[in-house]
Structure formats: C-alpha cells, structure tokens
C-alpha positions as CSV (number, residue, x, y, z in Angstrom):
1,X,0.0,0.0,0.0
2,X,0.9,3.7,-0.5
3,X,2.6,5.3,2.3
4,X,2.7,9.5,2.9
5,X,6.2,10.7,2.8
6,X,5.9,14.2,2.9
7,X,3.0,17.2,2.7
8,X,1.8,19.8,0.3
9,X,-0.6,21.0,-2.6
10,X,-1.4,18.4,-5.1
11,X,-2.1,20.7,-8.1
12,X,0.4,23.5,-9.7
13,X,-1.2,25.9,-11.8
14,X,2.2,27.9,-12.0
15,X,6.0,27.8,-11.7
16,X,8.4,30.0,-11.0
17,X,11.6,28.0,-9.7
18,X,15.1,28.0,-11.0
19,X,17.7,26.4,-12.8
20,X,19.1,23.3,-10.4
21,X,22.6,23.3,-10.1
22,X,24.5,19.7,-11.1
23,X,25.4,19.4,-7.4
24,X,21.4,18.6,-6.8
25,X,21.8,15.7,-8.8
26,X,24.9,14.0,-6.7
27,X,22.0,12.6,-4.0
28,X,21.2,9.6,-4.1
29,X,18.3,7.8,-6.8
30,X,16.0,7.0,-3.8
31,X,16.1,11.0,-2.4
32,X,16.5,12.5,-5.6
33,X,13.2,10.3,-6.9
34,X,11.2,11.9,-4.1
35,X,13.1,15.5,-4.3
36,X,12.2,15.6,-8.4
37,X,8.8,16.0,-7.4
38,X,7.2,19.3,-8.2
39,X,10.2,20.7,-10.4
40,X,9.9,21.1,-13.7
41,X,11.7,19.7,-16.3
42,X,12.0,21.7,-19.3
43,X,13.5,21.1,-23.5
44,X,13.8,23.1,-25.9
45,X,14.6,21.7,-29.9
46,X,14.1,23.9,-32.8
47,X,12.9,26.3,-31.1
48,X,10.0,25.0,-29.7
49,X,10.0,24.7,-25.6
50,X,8.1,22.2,-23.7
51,X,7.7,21.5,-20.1
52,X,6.0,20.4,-17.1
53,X,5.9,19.5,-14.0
54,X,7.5,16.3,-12.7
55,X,4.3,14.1,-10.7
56,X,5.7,10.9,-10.7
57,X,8.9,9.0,-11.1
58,X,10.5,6.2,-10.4
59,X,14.2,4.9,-8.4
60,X,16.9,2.5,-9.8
61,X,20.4,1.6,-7.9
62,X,23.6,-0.8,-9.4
63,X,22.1,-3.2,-6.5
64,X,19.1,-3.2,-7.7
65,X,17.8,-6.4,-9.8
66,X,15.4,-4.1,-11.6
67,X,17.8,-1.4,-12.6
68,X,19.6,-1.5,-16.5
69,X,23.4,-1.2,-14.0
70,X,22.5,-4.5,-12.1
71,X,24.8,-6.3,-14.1
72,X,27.9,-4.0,-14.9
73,X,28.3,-1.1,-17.1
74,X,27.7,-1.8,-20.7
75,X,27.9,0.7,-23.9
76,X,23.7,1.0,-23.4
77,X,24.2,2.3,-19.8
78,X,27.4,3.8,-19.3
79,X,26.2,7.2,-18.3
80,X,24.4,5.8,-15.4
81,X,27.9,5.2,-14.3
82,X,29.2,9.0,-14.5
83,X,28.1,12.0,-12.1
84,X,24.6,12.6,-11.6
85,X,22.9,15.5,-13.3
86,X,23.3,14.0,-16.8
87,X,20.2,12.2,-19.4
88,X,19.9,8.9,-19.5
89,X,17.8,8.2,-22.6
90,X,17.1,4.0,-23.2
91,X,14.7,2.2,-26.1
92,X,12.0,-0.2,-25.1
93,X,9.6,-2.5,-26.8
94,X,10.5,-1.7,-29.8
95,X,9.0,1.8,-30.0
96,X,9.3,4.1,-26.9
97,X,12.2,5.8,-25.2
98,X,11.9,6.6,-21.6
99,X,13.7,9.4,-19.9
100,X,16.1,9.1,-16.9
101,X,18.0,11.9,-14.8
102,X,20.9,10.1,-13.3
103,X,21.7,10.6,-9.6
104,X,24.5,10.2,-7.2
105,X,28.5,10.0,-7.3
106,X,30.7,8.6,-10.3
107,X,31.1,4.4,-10.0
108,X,28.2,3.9,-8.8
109,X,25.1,3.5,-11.1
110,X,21.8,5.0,-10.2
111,X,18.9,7.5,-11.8
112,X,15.3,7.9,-11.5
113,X,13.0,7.2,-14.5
114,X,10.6,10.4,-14.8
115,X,7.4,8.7,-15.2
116,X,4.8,11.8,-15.2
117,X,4.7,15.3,-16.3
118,X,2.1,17.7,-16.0
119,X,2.1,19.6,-18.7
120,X,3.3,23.3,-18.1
121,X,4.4,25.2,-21.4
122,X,4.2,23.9,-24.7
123,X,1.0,22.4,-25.1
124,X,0.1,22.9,-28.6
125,X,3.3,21.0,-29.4
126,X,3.1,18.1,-27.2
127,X,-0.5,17.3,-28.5
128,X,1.4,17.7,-32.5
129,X,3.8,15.1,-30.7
130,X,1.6,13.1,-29.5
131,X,-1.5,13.3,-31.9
132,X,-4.7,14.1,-28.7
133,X,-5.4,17.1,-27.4
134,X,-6.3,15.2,-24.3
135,X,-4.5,17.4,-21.7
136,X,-4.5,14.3,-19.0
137,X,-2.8,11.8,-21.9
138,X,-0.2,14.3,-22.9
139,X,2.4,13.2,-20.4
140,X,1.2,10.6,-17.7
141,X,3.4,7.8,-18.6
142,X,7.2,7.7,-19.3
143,X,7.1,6.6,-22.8
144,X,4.1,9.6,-23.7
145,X,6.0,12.0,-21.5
146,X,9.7,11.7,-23.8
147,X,7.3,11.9,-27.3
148,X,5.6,15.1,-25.6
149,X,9.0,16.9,-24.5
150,X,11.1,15.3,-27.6
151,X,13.3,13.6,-25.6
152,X,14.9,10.8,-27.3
153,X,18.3,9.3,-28.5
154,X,20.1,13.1,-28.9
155,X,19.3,13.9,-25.7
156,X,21.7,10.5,-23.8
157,X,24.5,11.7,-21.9
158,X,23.1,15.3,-22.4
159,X,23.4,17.5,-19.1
160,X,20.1,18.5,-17.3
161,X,21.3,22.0,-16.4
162,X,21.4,24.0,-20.0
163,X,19.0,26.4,-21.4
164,X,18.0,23.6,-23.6
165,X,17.8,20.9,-21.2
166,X,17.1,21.1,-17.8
167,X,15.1,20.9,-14.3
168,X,13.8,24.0,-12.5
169,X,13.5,24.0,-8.8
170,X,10.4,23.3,-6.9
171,X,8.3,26.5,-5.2
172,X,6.5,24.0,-2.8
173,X,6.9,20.9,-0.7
174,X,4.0,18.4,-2.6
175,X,2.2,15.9,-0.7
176,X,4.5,12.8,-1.8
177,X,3.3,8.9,-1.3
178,X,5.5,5.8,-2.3
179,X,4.9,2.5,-3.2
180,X,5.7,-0.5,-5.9
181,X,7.3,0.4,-9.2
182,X,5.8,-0.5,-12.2
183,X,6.4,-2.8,-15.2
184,X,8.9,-4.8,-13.2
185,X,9.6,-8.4,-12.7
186,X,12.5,-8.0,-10.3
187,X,12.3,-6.7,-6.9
188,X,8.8,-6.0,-7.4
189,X,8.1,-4.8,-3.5
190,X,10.5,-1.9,-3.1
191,X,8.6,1.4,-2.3
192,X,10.7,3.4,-5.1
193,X,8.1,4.9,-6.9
194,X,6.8,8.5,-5.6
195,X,4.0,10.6,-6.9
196,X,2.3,13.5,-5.7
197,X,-0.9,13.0,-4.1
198,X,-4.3,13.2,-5.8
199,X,-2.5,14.8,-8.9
200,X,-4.6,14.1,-11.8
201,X,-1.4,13.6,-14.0
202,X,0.3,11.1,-12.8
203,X,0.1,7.1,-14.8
204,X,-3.3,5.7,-14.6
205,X,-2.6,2.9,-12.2
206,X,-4.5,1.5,-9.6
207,X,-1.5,1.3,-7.2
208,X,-1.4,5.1,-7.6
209,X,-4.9,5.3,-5.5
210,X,-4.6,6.3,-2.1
211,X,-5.2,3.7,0.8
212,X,-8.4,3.3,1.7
C-alpha cells in the first residue's frame, strides 16, 4: 500500500523555480526520486519549448535487480555510471524511449526514470507530438511523456542543467506517497516509486490510489 512521505498542494497551476545546479543531482536515486517531485523539467529543440511539471517517477540503484546497472556497465548504460545531473535516454519494446536523470556520485550506477509530467508550457506542441489534445494523456506515462517533450536518443549523456535541457526547482513541498514500481519483474516490492498525491497527472494505475 501507499505510504505519505511528505506534505503539500497536489495541483500547480504555476512555476516560478530556478535552474538546479548539477550538485542537486549528486544525491542519491531513492532522495532525488522523491526530491524531483514538483520541479519542472523543461526542453527546448528547434525552437519550440516544452515543459512540465514532474508528478511521478520512479528509483533504480547498481544493487538493484530491476535497474539496467545491475549487471555492470555496458555501452547502453554507461552514463548511469558518471556524475549525476546527466540524461539517461534508453529504447523499449520496440518503440518508446523513456527518460532518466541520473543521480548520485561517479562508479556507482543509479537515476530515476521520470514517469509523469504535467504539462506546463508547450502544449500545442506536445498534443502535435503526440497526436490528442487530451490534456491528461499528454504526459502521464514515461514513454508519452519523452514523445511530448522530444526527448529521445540526442538527448543520452546530455546534461540536465542547460537552457535547452534542464530541471527547474520546486516553489513547494507536494504531498509525496510511495509505493511499488511498475512494469517490473525483479524486486517488485520496493517502495521506489513516488508521486504527488491526488494529482490528476500522474500514470493511470490502480496502485497510484490512495489507501483506503
């Protein structure tokens, strides 16, 4: 079941917040998962800027038997093993890419899947991208949220703190619970998935309900 980790406004209707510095990133993937939450993560290609803010996401570690690191570096996930603060862009199924923010110190592989956006800037775009006008199906999943924002194979090993790429501080402390992660088949019951409360953006799942 969900547990409450922290409390706060569920909704944003604005954002003001500033540029996170690289040193943000150097926490670990389980605190930087829960710390992502209400920032905003923001691209801009070809002149066109999208963004929004982050509801959900999601925490991998080198130890973990879920994460892509569990099994030493490789050419596919060698930035998880650098500094924090840099993109970690990977291909699934066949046909979506998911975007990652690594986390923590060189050596040791960790980053936190950004599973939910609500959409902040850009709008007209994303629904171009992603071909709805649906303002809740815009960006509440990982692989809708990287066609939304553009984010794809130019943007691996890219740094999350340029003008074209990066994460904007928070303005307030959202009401964060925790539970399973999804789409797993290894180490199914840690709690490393966090999403803001009663946000209406976050992936349709029935774990994301609040305990009854």
């Amino acid at each position: 079941m969900p547990h409450i980790c922290g409390t706060g406004q569920y909704f944003f209707d604005s954002y003001t917040g500033g540029m996170l510095p690289q040193s943000f990133f150097t926490q670990d993937a389980i605190r930087l998962a829960e710390a992502l939450l209400g920032c905003e993560l923001v691209h801009t290609i070809k002149g066109q800027t999208t963004a929004g803010i982050i509801v959900e996401t999601e925490a991998y570690r080198q130890d973990d038997e879920a994460s892509h690191s569990f099994r030493g570096q490789t050419p596919r996930n060698a930035v998880m093993f650098g500094p924090g603060g840099y993109a970690y862009v990977y291909f699934t199924y066949g046909m979506h890419y998911c975007f990652n923010v690594v986390a923590g110190k060189p050596g040791f592989a960790e980053a936190v899947l950004i599973r939910a956006l609500q959409p902040t800037q850009g709008i007209p775009f994303m629904q171009q991208r992603r071909h709805t006008t649906a303002p809740h199906n815009l960006c509440s999943g990982p692989a809708k949220l990287a066609q939304a924002m553009a984010l794809g194979p130019d943007q691996y090993g890219a740094s999350v703190t340029t003008p074209q790429l990066h994460i904007g501080d928070r303005t307030v402390v959202p009401a964060v619970l925790a539970g399973p992660r999804i789409g797993i088949k290894h180490a199914v019951d840690k709690p490393w998935r966090f999403w803001i409360g009663d946000n209406p953006y976050i992936t349709k799942h029935t774990f994301n309900k609040r305990p009854v």
